[in-house]
KOLROPA-942665 format. One line per field, with one value per residue (C-alpha): residue number from 1; x, y, z; residue in one letter. Coordinates in nm, 4 decimals. Layout:
BEGIN
resi <- c(NUM ...)
px <- c(X ...)
py <- c(Y ...)
pz <- c(Z ...)
resn <- c(a ...)
***
This chain:
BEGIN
resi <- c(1 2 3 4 5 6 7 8 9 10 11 12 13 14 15 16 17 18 19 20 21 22 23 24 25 26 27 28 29 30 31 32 33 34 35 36 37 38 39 40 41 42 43 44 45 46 47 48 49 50 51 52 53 54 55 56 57 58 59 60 61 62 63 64 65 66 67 68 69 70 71 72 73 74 75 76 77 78 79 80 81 82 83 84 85 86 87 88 89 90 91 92 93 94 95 96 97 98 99 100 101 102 103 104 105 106 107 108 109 110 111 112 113 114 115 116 117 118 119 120 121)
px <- c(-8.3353 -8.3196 -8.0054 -7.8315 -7.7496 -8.0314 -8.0919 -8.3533 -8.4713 -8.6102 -8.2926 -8.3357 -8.6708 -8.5207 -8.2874 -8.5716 -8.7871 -8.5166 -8.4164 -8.7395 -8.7885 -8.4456 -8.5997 -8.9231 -8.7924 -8.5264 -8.7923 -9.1458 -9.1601 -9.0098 -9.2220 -9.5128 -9.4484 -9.3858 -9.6548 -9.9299 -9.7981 -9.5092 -9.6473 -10.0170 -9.9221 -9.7121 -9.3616 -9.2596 -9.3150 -9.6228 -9.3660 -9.1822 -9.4882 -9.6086 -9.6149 -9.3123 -9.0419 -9.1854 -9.1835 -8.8184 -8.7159 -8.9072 -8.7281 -8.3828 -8.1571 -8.0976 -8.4913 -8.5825 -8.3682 -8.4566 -8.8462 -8.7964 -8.5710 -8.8887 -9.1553 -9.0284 -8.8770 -9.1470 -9.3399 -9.1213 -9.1403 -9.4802 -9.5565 -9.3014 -9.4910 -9.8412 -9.7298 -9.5516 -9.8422 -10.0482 -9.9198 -10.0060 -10.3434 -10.3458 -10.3404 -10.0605 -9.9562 -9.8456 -9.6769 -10.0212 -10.0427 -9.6271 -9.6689 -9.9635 -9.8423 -9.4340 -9.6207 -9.7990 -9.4659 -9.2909 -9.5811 -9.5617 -9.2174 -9.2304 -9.5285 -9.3063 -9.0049 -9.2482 -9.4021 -9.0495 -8.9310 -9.2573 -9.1762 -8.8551 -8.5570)
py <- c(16.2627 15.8717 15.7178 15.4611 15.2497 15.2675 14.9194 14.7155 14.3647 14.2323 14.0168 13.7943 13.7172 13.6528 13.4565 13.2485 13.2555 13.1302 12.8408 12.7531 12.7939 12.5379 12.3193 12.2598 12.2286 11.9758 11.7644 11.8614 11.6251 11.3629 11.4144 11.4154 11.0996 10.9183 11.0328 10.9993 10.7311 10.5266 10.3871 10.3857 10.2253 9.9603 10.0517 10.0897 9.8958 10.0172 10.0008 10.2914 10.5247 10.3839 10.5359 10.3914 10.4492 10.8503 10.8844 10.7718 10.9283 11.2509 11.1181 11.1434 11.4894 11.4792 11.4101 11.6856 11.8716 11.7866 11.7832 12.1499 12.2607 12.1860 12.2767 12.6140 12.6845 12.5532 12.8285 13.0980 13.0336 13.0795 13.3216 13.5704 13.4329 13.5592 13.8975 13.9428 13.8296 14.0457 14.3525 14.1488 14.1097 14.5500 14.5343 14.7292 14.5626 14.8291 14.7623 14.5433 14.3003 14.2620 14.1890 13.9542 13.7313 13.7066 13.6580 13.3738 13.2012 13.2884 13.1364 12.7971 12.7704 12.8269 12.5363 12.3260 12.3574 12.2782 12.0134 11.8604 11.9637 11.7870 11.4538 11.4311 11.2388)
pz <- c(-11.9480 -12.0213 -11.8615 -12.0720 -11.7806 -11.5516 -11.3841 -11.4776 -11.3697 -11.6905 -11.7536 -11.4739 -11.6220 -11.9526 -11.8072 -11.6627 -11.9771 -12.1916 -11.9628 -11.9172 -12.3258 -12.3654 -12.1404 -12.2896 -12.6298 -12.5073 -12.2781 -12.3343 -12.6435 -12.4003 -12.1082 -12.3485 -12.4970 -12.1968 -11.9751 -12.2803 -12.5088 -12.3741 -12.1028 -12.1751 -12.5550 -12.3674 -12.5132 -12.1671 -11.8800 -11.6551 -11.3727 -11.5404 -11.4109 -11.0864 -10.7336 -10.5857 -10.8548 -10.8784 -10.4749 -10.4719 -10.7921 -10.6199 -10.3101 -10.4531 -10.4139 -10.7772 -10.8605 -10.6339 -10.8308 -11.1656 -11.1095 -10.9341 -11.2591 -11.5042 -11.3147 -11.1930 -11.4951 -11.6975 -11.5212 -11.5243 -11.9401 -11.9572 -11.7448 -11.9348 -12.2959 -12.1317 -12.0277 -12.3248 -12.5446 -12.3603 -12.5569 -12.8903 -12.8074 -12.7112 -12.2998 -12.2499 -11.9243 -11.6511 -11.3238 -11.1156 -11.4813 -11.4332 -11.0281 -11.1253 -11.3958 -11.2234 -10.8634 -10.9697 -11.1153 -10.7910 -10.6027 -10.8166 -10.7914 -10.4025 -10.4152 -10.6130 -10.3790 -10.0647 -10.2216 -10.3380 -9.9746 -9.7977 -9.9651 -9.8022 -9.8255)
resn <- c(x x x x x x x x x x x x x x x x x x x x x x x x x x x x x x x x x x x x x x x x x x x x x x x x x x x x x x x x x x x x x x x x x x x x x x x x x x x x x x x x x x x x x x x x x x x x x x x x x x x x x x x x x x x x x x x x x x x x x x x x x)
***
C-alpha cells in the first residue's frame, strides 16, 4: 500500500538545488566576468584580484560566509542536475548512484568550510 505521507528527504535537496540554481543565475554571469574579463581586460583595477584583498575578503566573517554560500551551494546545484540527468541519458540511478553523487557535494562543502575555517580570522 503506498502511504500518502511517507517521509522523504528529497526536499532538502531541492531546497539546495534551487538555491544553488538562484545563485548561479544571480552571480555566475558576475563571477564570470570578473574573474575572466574585468580584470584581465583592464576595466578593473588588477588590485581588485590580487592575494591580499582575497585573503582578507576570505578573512572576513561575512566573506567566509559568502564564498562558503556559492561554493557549497554551487555544488549542491550541480550535483542534483547530474543525478537527475542521469535518468535522461537511461541510468536509472538506485540508492549507491544517489549516495555517490550527494556524498561528493557533502564532501566539497565540508572542504570548503575547512578551507574557509583554515584561513582564519
Amino acid at each position: 500500500m503506498n502511504d500518502p505521507l511517507k517521509r522523504s528527504h528529497e526536499p532538502i535537496f531541492w531546497l539546495l538545488f534551487g538555491a544553488g540554481g538562484m545563485l548561479a543565475a544571480m552571480l555566475g554571469a558576475m563571477l564570470v566576468f570578473l574573474l575572466a574579463f574585468g580584470v584581465p581586460s583592464g576595466l578593473l583595477p588588477a588590485e581588485a584580484l590580487s592575494y591580499t584583498t582575497m585573503r582578507d575578503f576570505a578573512g572576513n566573517v561575512f566573506g567566509k560566509g559568502f564564498l562558503f554560500a556559492v561554493v557549497a551551494l554551487f555544488f549542491w546545484h550541480a550535483v542534483h542536475r547530474i543525478f537527475h540527468s542521469l535518468h535522461d541519458i537511461g541510468i536509472h540511478a538506485g540508492l549507491p548512484a544517489r549516495v555517490l553523487v550527494y556524498g561528493t557535494a557533502a564532501i566539497g562543502t565540508l572542504i570548503a568550510a575547512a578551507a574557509l575555517l583554515a584561513i582564519g580570522f
